[in-house]
C-alpha positions as CSV (number, residue, x, y, z in Angstrom):
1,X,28.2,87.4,146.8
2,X,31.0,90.1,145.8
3,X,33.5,89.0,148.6
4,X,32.8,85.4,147.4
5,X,33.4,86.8,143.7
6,X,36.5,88.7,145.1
7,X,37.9,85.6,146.9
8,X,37.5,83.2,143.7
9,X,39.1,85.4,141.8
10,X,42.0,86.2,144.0
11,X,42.7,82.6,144.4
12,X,42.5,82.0,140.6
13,X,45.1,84.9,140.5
14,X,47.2,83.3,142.8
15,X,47.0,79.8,141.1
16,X,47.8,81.5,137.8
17,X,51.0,83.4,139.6
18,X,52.4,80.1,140.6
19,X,51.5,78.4,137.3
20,X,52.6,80.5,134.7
21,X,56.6,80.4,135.8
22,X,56.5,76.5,135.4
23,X,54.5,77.1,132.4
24,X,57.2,79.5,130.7
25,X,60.1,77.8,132.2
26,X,58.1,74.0,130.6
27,X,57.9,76.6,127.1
28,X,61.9,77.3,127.5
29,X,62.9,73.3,128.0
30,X,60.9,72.8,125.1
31,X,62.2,74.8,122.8
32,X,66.2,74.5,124.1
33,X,65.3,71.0,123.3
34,X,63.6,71.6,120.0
35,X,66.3,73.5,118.8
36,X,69.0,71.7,118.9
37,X,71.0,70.8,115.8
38,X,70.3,66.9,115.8
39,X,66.4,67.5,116.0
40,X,66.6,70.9,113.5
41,X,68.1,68.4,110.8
42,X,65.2,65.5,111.3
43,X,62.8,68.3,111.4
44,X,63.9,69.4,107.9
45,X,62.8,66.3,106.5
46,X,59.1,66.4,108.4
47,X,58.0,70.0,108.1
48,X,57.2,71.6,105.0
49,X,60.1,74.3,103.3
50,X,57.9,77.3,105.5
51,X,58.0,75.4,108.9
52,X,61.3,74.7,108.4
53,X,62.4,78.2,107.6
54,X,60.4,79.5,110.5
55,X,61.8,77.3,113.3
56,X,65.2,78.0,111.9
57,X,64.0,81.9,113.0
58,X,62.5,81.1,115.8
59,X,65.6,79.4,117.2
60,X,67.8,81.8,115.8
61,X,66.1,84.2,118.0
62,X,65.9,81.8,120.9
63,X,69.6,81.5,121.3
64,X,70.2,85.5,121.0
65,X,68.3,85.9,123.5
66,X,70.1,83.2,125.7
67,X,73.7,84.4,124.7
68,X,72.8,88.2,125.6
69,X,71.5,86.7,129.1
70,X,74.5,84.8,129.4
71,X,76.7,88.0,128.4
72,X,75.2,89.9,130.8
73,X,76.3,87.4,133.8
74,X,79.6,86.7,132.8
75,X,80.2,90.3,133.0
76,X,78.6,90.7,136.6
77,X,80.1,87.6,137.7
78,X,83.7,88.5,136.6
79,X,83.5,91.5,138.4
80,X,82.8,89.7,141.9
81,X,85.6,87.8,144.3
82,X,88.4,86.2,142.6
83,X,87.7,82.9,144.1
84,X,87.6,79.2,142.5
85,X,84.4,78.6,142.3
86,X,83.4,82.1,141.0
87,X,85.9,81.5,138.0
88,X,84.7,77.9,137.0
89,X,80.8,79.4,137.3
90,X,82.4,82.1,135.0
91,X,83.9,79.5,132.4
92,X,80.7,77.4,132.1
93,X,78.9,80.1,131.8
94,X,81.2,81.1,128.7
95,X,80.9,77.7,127.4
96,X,77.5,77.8,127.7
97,X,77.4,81.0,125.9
98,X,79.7,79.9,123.2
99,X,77.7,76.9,122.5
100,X,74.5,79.3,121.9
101,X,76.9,81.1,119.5
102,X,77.6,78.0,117.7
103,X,74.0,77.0,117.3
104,X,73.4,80.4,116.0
105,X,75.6,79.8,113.3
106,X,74.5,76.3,112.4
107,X,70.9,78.0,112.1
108,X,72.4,80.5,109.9
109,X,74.6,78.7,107.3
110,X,71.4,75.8,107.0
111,X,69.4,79.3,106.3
112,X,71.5,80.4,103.9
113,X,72.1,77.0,102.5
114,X,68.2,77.2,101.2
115,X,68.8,80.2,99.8
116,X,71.4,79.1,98.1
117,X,69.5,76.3,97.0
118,X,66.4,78.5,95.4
119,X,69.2,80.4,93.6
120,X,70.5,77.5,92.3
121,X,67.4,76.6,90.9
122,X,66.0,79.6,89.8
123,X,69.2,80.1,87.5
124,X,68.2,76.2,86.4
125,X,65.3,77.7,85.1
126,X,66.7,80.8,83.9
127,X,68.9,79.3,81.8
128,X,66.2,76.4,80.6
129,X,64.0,78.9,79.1
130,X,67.2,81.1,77.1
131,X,67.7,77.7,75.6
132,X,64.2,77.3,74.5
133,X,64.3,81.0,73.2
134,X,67.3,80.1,71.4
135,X,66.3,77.4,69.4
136,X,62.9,79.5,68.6
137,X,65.0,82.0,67.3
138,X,66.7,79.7,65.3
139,X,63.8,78.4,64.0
140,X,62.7,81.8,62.9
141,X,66.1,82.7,61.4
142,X,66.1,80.2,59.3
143,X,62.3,80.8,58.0
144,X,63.4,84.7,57.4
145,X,66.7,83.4,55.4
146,X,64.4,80.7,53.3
147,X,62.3,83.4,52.2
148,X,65.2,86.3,52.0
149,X,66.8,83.3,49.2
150,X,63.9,83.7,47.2
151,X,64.1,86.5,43.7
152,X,60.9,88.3,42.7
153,X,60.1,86.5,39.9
154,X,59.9,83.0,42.1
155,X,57.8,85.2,44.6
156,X,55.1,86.3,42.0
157,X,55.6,83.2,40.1
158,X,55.0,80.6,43.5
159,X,51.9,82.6,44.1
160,X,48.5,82.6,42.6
161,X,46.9,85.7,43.3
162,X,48.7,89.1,43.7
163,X,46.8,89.2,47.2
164,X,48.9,85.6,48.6
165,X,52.4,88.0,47.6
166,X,51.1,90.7,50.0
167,X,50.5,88.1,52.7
168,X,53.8,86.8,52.3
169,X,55.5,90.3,52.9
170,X,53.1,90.8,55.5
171,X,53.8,86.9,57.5
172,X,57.5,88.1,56.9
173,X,57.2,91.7,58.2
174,X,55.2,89.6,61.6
175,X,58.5,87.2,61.6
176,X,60.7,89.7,62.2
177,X,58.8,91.7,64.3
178,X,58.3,88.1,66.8
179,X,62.4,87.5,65.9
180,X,63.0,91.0,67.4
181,X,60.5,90.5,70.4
182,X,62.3,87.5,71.3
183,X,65.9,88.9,71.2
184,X,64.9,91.3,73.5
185,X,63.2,88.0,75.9
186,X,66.8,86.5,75.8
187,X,68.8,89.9,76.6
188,X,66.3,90.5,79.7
189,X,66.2,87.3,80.8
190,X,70.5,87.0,80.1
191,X,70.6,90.4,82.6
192,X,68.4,88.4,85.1
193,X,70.4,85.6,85.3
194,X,73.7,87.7,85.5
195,X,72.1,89.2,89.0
196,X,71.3,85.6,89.8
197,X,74.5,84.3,89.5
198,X,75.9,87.9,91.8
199,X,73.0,87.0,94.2
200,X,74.8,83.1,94.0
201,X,78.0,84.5,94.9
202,X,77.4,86.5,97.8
203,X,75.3,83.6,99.1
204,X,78.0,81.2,98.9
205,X,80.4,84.2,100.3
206,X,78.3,84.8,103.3
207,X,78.0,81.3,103.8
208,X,81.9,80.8,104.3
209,X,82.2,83.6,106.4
210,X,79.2,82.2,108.9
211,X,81.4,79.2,108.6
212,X,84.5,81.2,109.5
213,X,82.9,82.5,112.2
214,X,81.4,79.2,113.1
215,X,85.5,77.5,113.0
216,X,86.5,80.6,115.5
217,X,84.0,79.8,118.1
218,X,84.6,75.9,118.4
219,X,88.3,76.7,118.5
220,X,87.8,79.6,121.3
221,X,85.2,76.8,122.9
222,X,88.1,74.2,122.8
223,X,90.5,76.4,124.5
224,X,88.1,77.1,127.5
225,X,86.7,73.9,128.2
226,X,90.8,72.7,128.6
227,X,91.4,75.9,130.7
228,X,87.8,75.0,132.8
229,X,89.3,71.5,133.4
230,X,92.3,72.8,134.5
231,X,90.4,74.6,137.3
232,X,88.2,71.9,138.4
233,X,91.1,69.9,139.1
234,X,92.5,72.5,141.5
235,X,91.3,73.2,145.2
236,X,90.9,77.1,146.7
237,X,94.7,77.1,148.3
238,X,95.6,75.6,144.6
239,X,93.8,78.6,142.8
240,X,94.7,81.5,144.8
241,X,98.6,80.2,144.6
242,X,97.9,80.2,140.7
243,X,96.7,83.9,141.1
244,X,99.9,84.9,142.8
245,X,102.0,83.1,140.1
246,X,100.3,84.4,137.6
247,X,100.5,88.2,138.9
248,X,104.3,87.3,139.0
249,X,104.7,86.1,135.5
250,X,102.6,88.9,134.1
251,X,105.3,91.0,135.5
252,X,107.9,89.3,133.4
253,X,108.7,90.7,130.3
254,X,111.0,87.8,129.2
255,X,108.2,85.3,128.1
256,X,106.8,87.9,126.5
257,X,109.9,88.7,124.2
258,X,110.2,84.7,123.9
259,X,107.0,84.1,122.2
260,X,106.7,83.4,118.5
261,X,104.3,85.4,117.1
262,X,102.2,82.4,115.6
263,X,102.2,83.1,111.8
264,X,101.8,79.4,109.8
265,X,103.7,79.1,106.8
266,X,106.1,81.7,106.9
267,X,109.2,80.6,107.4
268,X,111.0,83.2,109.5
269,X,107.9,83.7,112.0
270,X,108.9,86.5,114.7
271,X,108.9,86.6,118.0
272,X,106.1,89.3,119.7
273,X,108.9,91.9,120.0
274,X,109.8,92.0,116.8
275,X,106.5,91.9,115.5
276,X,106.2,94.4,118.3
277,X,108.3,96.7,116.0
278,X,107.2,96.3,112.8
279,X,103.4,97.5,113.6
280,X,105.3,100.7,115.6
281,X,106.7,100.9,111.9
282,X,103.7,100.7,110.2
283,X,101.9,102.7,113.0
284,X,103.9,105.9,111.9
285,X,103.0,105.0,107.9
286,X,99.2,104.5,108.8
287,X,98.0,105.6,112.3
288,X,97.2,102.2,113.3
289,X,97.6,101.1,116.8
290,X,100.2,98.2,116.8
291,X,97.9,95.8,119.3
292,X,95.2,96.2,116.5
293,X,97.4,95.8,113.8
294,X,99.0,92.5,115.2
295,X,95.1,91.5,116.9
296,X,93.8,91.5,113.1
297,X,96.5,89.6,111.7
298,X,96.7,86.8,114.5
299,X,93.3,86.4,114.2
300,X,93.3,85.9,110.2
301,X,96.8,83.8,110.7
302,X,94.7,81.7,112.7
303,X,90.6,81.5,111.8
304,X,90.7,78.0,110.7
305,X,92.1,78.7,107.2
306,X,95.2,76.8,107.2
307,X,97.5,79.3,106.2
308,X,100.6,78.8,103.8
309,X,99.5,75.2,104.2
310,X,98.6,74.4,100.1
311,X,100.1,74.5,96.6
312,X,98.1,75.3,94.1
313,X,98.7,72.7,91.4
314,X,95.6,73.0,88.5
315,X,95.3,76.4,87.2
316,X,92.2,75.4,85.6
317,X,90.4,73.8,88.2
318,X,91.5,75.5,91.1
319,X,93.1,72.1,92.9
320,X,96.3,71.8,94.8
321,X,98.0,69.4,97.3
322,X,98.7,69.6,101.2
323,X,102.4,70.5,101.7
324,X,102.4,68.0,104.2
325,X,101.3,65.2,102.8
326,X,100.9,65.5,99.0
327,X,97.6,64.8,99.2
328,X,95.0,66.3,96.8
329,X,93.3,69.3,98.6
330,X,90.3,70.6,96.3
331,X,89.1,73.6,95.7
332,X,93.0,75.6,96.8
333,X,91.9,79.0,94.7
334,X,89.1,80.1,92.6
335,X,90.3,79.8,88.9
336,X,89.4,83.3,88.9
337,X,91.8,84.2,91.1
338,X,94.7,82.1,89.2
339,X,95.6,84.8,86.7
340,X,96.7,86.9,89.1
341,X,98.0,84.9,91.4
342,X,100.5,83.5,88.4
343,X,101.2,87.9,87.5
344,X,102.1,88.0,91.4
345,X,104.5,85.3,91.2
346,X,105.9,85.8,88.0
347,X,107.0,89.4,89.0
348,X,108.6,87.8,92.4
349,X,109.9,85.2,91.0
350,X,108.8,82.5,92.8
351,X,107.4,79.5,91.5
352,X,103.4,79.4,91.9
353,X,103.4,75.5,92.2
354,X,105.7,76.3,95.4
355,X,104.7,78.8,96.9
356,X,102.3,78.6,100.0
357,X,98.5,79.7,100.1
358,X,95.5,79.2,102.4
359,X,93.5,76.1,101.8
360,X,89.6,76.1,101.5
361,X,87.8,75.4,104.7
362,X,85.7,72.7,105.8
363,X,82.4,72.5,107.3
364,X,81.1,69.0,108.9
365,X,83.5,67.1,106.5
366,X,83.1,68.8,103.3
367,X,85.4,71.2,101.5
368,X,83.7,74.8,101.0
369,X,84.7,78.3,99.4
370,X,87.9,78.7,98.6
371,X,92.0,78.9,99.5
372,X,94.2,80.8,97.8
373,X,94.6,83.6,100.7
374,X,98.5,84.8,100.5
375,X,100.3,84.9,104.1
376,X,100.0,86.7,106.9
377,X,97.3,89.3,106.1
378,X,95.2,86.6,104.1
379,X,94.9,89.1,100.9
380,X,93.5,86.9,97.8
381,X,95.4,87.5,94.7
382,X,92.9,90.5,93.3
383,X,92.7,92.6,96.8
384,X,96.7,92.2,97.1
385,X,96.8,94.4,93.1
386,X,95.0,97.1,94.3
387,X,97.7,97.5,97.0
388,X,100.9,96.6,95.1
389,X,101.5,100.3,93.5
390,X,100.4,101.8,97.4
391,X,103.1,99.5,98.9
392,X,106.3,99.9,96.5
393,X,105.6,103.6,97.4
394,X,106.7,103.3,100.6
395,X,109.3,100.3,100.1
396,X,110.2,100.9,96.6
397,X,110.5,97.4,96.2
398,X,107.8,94.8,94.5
399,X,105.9,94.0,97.5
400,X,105.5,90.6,98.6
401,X,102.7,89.5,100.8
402,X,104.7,86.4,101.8
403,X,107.4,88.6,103.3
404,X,106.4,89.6,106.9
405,X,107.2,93.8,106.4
406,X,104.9,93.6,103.1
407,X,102.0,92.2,105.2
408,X,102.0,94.1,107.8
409,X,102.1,97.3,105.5
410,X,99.6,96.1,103.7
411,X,96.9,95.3,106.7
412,X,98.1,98.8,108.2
413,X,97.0,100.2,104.7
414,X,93.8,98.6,104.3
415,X,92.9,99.2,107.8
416,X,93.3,103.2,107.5
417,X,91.5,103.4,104.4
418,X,88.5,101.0,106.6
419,X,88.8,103.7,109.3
420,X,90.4,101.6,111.2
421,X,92.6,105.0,113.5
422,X,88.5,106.3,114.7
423,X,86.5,103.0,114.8
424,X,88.7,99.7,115.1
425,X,85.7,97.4,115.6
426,X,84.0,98.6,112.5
427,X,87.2,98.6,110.5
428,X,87.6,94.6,111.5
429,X,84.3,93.8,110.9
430,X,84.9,95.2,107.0
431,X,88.3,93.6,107.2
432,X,86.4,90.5,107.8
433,X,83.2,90.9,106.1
434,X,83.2,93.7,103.4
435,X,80.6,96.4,104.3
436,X,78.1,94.8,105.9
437,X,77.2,92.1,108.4
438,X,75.3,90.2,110.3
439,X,75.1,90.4,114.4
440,X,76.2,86.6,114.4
441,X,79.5,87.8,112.7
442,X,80.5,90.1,115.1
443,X,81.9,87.3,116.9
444,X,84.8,88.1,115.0
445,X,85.2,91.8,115.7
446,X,84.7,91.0,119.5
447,X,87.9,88.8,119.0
448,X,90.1,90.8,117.5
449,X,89.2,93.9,120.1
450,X,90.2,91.2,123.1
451,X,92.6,90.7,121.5
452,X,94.0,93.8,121.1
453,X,93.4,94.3,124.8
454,X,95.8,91.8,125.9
455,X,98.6,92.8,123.7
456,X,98.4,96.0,124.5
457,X,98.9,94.9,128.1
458,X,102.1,92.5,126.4
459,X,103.6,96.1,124.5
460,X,102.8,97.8,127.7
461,X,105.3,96.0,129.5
462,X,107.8,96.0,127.1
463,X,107.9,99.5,127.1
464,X,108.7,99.8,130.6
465,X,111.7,97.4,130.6
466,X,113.6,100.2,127.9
């Protein structure tokens, strides 16, 4: 009886064993499947707002644990034989990786979209029920002034007994005392829906970084999927004859002298050595390392912000026009930020209706956030004050954040004071992001740290050709 026990439940064991890999790996299809964008967005029209915020979790988690897996093979595989068909495996498996990224992202900005929603609606009724206090306190105003109008003599007069006077004072004393109560109603509820309109702000703020993040990994997607074409097109012979050019250009320092340091909308862009030499100048100001310095600045310079590619045109609504075309391009810089964009121009004489600034992004079609950013080291109007007086210190000039020396000066700057000389990841991340952040936008530090790694490689072979 106990070795036929024994047997049936060895065999269940082993039934189990072999079922429970097809049953997870059934569990993993189903939810790669279930959480991809197109059936997320019908799904938030079927499930209630708390299924919907949970699978937006749940699939938010699903995909960081598929990009970490995918991390952690790209990095074994890249450090195996240099062969074709290792680096195409390697590519896809970026792409693949990048593509979890980008879900990750959608997940968050449709998160943060709902939150942004219950703000909204919450300062609806905020502000609903100071009107209503309002006009009961206007009511009551006008009661306490009726009865302040009236003398004595119309007092004791309008009453019968000496007992209905009393009353009055008494109804008036209660008026004043409810007038007071609701004063206070209004100031507490006024406070409330001051933090609500913070909490608004840095809703919408996060959101457009998310969405700056989320513009940075479909452009770094695009580039690899043209480079992983490139290599499926080529045979082994092809590819290791690549390798051997490649070595042999990498030991060139002319093409790296050659190339224009990509800054759009500055006029006088310069090439990688001079740019080269200005963070070496602003290294000796600031203790930043020059590959950082000019990693956080292409990076800004190109994010999907359209730099210097705007004019602002209505200071009160915050509109402009597309250099190129003409065309109207909304929402070009916060009216908040106007006043001091105009104070910034005014001292550099330039004309603020000329003068080049980022324009908002866009996310799936539609304009969000805001432009406004001033050239190469993106500084919005109000950030770029705080640094003026630091910057003419070292000039002694009005700085100028469309001039390329200012820019630098003033990234080099900002990036000390973010501790950018002991902890350069950390100080991007704040350059990017203010002081805190999410995991999903460390995407953008990890880019700027690559690519500081290759221009270091760049300045490291200038410096052997002096």
């Amino acid at each position: 009886m106990f070795f036929r026990i024994s047997k049936s439940i060895i065999l269940f064991i082993l039934i189990l064993a072999l079922a429970l890999p097809n049953f997870f790996l059934l569990a993993e299809e189903d939810l790669e499947k279930e959480c991809q964008i197109e059936n997320i967005e019908k799904k938030e029209k079927e499930l209630s707002r708390e299924d919907y915020e949970s699978l937006l979790k749940k699939c938010e988690a699903y995909f960081v644990g598929k990009s970490e897996e995918i991390e952690k093979d790209i990095n074994k595989t890249e450090a195996e034989k240099k062969n074709l068909e290792n680096k195409i495996y390697t590519l896809k498996n970026k792409i693949k990786n990048l593509d979890y990224q980008i879900y990750q992202s959608n997940l968050i900005v449709k998160d943060l979209n709902l939150q942004i929603e219950d703000t909204q609606f919450s300062i609806g009724e905020t502000s609903l029920e100071i009107e209503d206090l309002k006009e009961r306190l206007a009511e009551l105003l006008r009661l306490i002034y009726e009865e302040d109008q009236k003398s004595l003599i119309e007092i004791f007069l309008s009453e019968e007994k000496i007992s209905d006077f009393f009353d009055n004072l008494v109804a008036l004393e209660i008026l004043n005392s409810e007038n007071q109560e609701i004063l206070d109603n209004i100031k507490s509820l006024k406070s409330y829906l001051e933090n609500q309109k913070i909490s608004l702000d840095e809703e919408k703020e996060d959101k457009e970084k998310m969405i700056a993040v989320y513009n940075l990994q479909k452009q770094e997607n695009a580039e690899i999927k043209k480079e992983e074409e490139y290599f499926l097109k080529l045979t082994e012979t092809e590819y290791q004859e690549y390798l051997k050019e490649k070595e042999e250009t990498d030991k060139s320092a002319a093409e790296i002298r050659a190339r224009i340091f990509e800054l759009v909308g500055i006029v006088e862009a310069p090439t990688f050595g001079e740019a080269y030499e200005l963070a070496k100048y602003v290294q000796g100001i600031t203790g930043i390392r020059p590959a950082f310095l000019l990693a956080v600045l292409t990076q800004e310079s190109n994010i999907g912000k359209n730099v210097g590619q705007c004019y602002l045109k209505n200071t009160k609504t915050g509109d402009g026009i597309y250099i190129k075309t003409g065309e109207t391009a909304p929402k070009t810089m916060s009216p908040r930020s106007i006043p001091k964009f105009l104070e910034i121009t005014k001292e550099l004489g330039r004309d603020p209706y000329k003068t080049p600034v980022s324009c908002c992004m866009y996310y799936k079609g539609k304009p969000y956030g805001w432009g406004g950013a001033m050239g190469p080291a993106q500084f919005i109007p109000s950030t770029w004050v705080l640094y003026q007086d630091k910057i003419r210190a070292v000039t002694g000039t009005a700085p100028d954040p469309w001039k390329i020396k200012d820019a630098f000066l003033a990234s080099g700057i900002y990036l000390k004071e973010l501790g950018g000389s002991s902890n350069e990841f950390k100080a991007a991340m704040h350059y990017f992001s203010g002081s805190t952040w999410t995991a999903y936008e460390e995407f953008y530090g990890r880019s700027v740290l690559a690519l500081a790694k290759k221009y270091e490689a760049d300045i490291a072979k200038i410096e052997s050709e002096k």
